[in-house]
C-alpha positions as CSV (number, residue, x, y, z in Angstrom):
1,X,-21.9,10.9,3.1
2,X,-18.9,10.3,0.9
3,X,-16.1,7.9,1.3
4,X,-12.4,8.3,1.2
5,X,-9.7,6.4,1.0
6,X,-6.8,6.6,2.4
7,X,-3.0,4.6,2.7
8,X,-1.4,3.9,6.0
9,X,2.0,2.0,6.8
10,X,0.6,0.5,10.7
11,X,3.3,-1.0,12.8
12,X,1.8,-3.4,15.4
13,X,4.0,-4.2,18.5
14,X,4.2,-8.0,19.3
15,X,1.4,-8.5,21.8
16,X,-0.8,-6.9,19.3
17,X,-1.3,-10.0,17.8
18,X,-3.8,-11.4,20.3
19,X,-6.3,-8.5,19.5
20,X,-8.9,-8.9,17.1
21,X,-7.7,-4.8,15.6
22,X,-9.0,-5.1,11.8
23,X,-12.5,-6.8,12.9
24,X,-13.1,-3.7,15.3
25,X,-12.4,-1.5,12.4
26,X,-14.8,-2.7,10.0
27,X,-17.4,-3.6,12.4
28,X,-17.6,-1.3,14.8
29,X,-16.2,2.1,12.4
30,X,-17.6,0.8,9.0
31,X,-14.1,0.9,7.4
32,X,-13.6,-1.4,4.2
33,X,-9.6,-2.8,4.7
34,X,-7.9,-3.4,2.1
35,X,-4.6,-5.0,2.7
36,X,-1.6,-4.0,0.0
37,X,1.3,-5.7,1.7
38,X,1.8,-7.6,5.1
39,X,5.2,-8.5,6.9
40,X,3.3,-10.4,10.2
41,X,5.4,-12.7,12.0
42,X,4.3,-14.3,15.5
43,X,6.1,-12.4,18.3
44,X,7.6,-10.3,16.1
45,X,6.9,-6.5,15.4
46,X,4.4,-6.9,12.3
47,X,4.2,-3.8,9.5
48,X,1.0,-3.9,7.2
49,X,0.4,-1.6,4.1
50,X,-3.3,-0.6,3.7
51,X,-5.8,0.9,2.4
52,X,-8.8,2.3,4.3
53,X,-12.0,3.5,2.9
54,X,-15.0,5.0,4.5
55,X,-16.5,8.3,5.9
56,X,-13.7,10.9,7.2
57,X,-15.2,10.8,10.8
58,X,-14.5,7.1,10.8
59,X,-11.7,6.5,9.3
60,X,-9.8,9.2,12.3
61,X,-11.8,7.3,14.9
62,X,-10.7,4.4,13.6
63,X,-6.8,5.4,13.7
64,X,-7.4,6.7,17.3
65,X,-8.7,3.0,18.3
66,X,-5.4,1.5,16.4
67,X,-3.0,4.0,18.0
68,X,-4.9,3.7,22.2
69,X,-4.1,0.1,21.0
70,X,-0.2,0.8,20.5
71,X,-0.5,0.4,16.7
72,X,1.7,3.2,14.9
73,X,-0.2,4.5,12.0
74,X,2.2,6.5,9.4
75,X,0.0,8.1,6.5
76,X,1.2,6.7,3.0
77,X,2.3,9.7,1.5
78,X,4.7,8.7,-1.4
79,X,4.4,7.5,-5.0
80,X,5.9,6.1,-7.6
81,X,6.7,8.2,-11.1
82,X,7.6,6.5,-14.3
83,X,9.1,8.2,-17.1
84,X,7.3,6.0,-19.9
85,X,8.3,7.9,-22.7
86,X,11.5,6.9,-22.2
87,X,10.2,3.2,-21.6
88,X,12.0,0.6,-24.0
89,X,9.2,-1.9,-22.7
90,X,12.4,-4.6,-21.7
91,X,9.7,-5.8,-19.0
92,X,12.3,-6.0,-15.7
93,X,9.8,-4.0,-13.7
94,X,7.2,-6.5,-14.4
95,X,9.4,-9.3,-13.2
96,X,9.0,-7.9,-9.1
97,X,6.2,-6.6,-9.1
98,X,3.9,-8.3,-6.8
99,X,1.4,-5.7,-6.6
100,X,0.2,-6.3,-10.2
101,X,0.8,-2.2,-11.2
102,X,3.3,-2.9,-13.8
103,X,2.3,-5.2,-16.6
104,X,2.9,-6.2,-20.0
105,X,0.3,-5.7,-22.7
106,X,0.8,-8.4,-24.7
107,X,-1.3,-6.6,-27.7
108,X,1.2,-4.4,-28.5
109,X,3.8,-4.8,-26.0
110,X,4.0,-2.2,-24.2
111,X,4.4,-1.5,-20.4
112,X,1.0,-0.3,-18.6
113,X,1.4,1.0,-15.1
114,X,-1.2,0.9,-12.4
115,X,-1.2,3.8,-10.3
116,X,-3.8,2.6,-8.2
117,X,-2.4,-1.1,-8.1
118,X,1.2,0.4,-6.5
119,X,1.9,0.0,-3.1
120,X,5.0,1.4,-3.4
121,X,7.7,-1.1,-2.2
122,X,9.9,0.8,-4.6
123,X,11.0,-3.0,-6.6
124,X,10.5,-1.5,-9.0
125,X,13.0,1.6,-8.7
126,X,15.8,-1.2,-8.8
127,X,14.7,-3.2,-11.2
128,X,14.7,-0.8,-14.3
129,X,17.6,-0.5,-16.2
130,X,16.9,2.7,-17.2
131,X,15.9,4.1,-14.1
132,X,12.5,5.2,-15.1
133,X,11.2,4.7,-11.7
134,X,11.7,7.3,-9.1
135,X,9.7,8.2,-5.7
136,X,7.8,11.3,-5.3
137,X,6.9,12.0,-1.5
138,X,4.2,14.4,-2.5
């Protein structure tokens, strides 16, 4: 069967955090995690940016076991568009971006951009000068 993969924003309430929810998804609904961002505090709401990847039937039982388990689970559904014609290759974007989707190649210097890499916390969008960056909720 093929895989897919898929990006979800999950919320977790604060009593989630005594539940074992990402060991139940890959051992018990073979779903490889893949964790693009994390904003987890202790008794604090906690917000996780990930990416799942398995078989289709999985991956929706496995959001039905987060959400019984009060987890909101928002489908990623925006990108980030870059406009690298225009690109003078200054670099800012490089500067915030954690993610490690916006580099420098140091060969010619030129800006390369990840597409795969993003996880689309929009730094980025701020950051150029030019405003090459926008956000396309395709």
């Amino acid at each position: 069967m093929k895989t897919i993969k898929k990006r979800y924003v999950l919320t977790f309430p604060p009593e989630s955090g005594d539940k074992p929810l990402s060991y139940h998804l890959v051992r018990d609904f073979d779903i490889q995690i893949n964790i693009l961002k994390a904003e987890v505090k202790p008794g604090k709401t906690g917000v996780l940016l990930l990416e799942l990847e398995g078989i289709r039937e999985n991956l929706e039982k496995g959001i039905s076991y987060l959400e019984e388990n009060h987890v909101t689970c928002t489908p990623l559904s925006k990108k980030i568009k870059f406009d690298q014609p225009r690109c003078i290759n200054c670099g800012n974007c490089t500067a915030v971006c954690f993610a490690g989707a916006l580099k420098m190649d140091r060969t010619v210097w030129e800006l390369r951009f990840n597409h795969e890499k993003c996880v689309v916390c929009e730094l980025c969008v701020k950051a150029c000068p030019l405003n090459l960056f926008t956000i396309d909720f395709s």
